[in-house]
C-alpha positions in Angstrom: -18.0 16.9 -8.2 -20.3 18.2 -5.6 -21.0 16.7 -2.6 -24.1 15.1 -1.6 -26.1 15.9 2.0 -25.1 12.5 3.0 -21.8 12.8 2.0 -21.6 16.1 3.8 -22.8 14.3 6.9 -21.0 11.5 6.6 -17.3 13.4 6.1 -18.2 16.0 8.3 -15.5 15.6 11.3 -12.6 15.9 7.4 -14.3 18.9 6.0 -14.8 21.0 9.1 -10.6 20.7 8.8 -9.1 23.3 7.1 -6.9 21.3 5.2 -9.7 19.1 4.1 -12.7 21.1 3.1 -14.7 20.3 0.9 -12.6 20.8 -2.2 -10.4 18.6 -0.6 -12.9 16.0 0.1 -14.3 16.0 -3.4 -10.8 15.7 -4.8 -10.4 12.0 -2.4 -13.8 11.2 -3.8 -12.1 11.6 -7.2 -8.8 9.5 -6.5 -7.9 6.4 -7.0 -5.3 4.1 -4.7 -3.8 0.8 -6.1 -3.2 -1.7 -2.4 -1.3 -4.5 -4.1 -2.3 -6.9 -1.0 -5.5 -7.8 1.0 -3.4 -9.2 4.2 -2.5 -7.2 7.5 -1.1 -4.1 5.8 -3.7 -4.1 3.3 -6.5 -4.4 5.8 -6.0 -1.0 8.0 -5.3 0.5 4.8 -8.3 -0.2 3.0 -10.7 0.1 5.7 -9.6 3.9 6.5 -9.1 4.7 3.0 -12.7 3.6 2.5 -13.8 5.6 5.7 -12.2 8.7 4.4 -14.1 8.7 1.3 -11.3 7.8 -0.9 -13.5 7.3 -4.5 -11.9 4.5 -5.8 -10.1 1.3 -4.5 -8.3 -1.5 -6.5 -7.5 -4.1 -4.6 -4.8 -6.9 -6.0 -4.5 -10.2 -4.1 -4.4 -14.1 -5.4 -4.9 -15.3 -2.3 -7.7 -16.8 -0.4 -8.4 -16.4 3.5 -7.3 -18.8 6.2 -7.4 -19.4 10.3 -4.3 -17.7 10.2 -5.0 -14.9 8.7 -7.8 -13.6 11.5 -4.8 -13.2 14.2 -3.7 -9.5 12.0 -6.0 -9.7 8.8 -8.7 -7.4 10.2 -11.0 -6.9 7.3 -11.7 -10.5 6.9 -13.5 -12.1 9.4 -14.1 -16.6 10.2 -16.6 -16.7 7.8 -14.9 -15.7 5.0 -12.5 -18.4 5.4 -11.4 -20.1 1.6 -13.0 -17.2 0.3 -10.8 -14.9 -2.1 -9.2 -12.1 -0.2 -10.0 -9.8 -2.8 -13.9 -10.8 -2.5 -14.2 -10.7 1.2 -12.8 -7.3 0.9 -14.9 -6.0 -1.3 -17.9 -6.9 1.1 -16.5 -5.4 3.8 -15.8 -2.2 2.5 -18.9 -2.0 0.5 -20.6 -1.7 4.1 -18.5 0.5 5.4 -18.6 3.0 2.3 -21.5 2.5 -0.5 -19.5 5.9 -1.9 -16.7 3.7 -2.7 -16.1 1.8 -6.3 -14.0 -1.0 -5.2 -12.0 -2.8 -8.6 -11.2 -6.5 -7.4 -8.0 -7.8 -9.1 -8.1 -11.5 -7.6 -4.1 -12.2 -8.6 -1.0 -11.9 -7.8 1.2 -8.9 -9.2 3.2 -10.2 -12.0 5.2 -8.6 -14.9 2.0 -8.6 -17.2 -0.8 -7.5 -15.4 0.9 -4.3 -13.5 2.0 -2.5 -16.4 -2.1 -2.6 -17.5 -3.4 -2.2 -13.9 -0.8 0.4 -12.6 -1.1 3.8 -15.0 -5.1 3.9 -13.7 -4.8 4.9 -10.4 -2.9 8.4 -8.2 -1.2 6.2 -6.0 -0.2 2.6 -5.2 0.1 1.2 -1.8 3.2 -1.9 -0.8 1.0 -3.9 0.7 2.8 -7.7 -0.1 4.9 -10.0 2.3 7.5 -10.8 -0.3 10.6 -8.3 -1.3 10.8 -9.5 -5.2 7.2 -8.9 -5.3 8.2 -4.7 -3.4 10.5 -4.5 -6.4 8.4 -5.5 -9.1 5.8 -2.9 -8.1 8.1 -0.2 -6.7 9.8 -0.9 -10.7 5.7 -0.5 -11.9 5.4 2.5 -9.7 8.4 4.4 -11.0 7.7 3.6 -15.1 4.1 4.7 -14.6 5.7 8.1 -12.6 3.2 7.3 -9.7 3.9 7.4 -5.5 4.7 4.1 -4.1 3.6 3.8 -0.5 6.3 1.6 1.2 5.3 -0.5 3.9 6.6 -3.8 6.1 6.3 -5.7 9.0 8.2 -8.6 10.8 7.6 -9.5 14.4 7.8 -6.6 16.3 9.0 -4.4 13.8 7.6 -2.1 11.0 8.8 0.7 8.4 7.0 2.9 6.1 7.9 5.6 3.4 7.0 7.3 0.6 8.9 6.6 -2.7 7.8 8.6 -4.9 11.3 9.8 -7.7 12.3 13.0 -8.9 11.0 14.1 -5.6 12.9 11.8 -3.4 14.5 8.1 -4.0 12.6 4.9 -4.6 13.3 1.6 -3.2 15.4 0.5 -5.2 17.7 3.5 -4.7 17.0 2.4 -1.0 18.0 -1.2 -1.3 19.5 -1.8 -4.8 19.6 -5.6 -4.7 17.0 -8.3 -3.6 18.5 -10.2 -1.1 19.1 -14.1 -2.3 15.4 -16.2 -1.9 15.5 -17.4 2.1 17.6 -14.6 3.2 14.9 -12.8 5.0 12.6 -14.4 7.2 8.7 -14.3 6.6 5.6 -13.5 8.8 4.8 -17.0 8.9 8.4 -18.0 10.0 9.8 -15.6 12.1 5.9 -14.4 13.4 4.2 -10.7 13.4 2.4 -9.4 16.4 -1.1 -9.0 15.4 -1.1 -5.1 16.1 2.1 -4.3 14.7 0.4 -4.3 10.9 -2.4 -2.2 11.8 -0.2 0.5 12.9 2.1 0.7 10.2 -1.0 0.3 8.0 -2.8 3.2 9.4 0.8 5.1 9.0 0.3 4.4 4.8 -3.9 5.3 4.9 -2.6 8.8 6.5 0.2 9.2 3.9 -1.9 8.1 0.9 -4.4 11.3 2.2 -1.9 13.4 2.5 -0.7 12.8 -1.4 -3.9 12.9 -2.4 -4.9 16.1 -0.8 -1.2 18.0 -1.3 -1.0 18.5 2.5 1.9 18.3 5.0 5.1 16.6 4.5 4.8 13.5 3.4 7.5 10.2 4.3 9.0 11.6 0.5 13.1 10.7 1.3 12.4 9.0 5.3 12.0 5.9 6.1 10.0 5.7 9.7 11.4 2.7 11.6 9.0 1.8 14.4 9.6 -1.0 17.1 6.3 -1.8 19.3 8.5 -3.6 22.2 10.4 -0.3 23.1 7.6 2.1 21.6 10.4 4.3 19.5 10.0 5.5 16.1 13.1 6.4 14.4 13.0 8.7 10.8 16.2 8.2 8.9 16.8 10.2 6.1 17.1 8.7 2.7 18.7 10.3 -0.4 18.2 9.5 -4.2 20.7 7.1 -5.7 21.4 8.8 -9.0 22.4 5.3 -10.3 19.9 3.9 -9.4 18.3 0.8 -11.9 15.0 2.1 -12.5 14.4 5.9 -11.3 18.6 6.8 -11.6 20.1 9.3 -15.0 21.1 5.9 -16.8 18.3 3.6 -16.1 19.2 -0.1 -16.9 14.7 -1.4 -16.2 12.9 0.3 -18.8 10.0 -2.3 -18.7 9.5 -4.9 -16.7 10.6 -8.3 -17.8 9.8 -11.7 -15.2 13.8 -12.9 -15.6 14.3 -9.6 -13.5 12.0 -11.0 -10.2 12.2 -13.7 -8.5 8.5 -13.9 -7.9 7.4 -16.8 -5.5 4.6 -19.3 -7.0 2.2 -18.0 -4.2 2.2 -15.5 -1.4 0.3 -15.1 1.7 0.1 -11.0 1.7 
């Protein structure tokens, strides 16, 4: 792929970067990122990813937009309300980046559609509110053999990492077993400060760039704990579970089967 003037132009403050270039900038052009979620994660992700040239965007959500969204959901805006998330995306991104093919998947993630949807793209991107819906695409992630971009949020509170087995653990290996349905608070119950998403959002975008270009270190065995009251951010070291369910020596998930998750009837990513 060569690069067009305008695309020259446009990425010019990436390629003057050595660790960019234009090699490198041609090879986001040529990737593709899954975000499995058009909500408050999903938002700063795809708008930077879309910014930074990143060629292709699939974007998975069943959910339409509400008032409620707007307070963290930052690529929709009060007109797109009742509109599909996964629409209203498109739109916005389309005018941020015409060099962008963005692939609309208006549904939720289920057991049949991510084993299809999954093998297409170079990375996907935890961008859902709900932990048996994490587990059914980290599962996804680690039969294709693709990265999984870890990401949540819950009041003041977020984490990220990169999952992303041999290399380093998934989540599973991380958290083996789903905690019972009701265990764990949601956004809309226990509340998210608008901001908090955004950052931890951005904190994926950069990761996802850093895969795709082979540069730095990525969050490959850390999980980065952040806390926005107190302004730390904590890296905790994370090791591969070699008996791990899906990514361990003995794998017990070989394919993904819907008994397995606990998948909600509807989500509000």
């Amino acid at each position: 792929m060569m690069l067009s003037e305008n695309q020259i132009h446009r990425y010019a403050r990436q390629i003057v970067m050595p660790e960019v270039g234009g090699r490198g900038q041609e090879k986001l052009l040529a990737s593709k990122v899954l975000l499995v979620g058009a909500g408050g994660l999903g938002s700063p992700v795809a708008i930077y990813l879309a910014a930074a040239g990143v060629g292709t965007l699939g974007i998975m959500d069943g959910d339409t937009v509400s008032l409620s969204n707007l307070q963290r959901q930052i690529i929709h805006g009060s007109d797109d309300i009742g509109r599909p998330k996964t629409a209203s995306a498109k739109e916005k991104l389309n005018s941020i980046n015409p060099d962008v093919t963005v692939i609309t998947y208006p549904e939720y993630a289920t057991t049949e559609n991510l084993p299809h949807i999954v093998p297409q793209y170079d990375v996907v991107i935890d961008c859902c509110d709900n932990i048996a819906t994490r587990y059914l695409v980290n599962d996804a992630a680690v039969l294709a053999g693709k990265p999984f971009i870890y990401g949540s949020i819950l009041r003041f509170e977020g984490q990220a990492a990169v999952f992303y087995p041999p290399a380093g653990p998934c989540y599973r290996c991380l958290f083996p077993e789903a905690p019972p349905p009701g265990a764990v608070p949601s956004c809309q119950e226990a509340g998210v400060l608008g901001v908090v998403p955004g950052l931890i959002g951005m904190i994926q975008a950069t990761e996802a760039i850093k895969l795709l270009l082979g540069v730095g270190e990525p969050l490959v065995g850390r999980l980065l704990l952040y806390h926005a009251l107190t302004m730390d951010v904590v890296k905790v070291t994370v090791s591969r579970n070699r008996q791990c369910a899906v990514c361990g020596e003995a794998p017990s998930i070989t394919s993904l089967v819907a008994e397995n998750y606990q998948l909600p009837d509807y989500c509000t990513f």
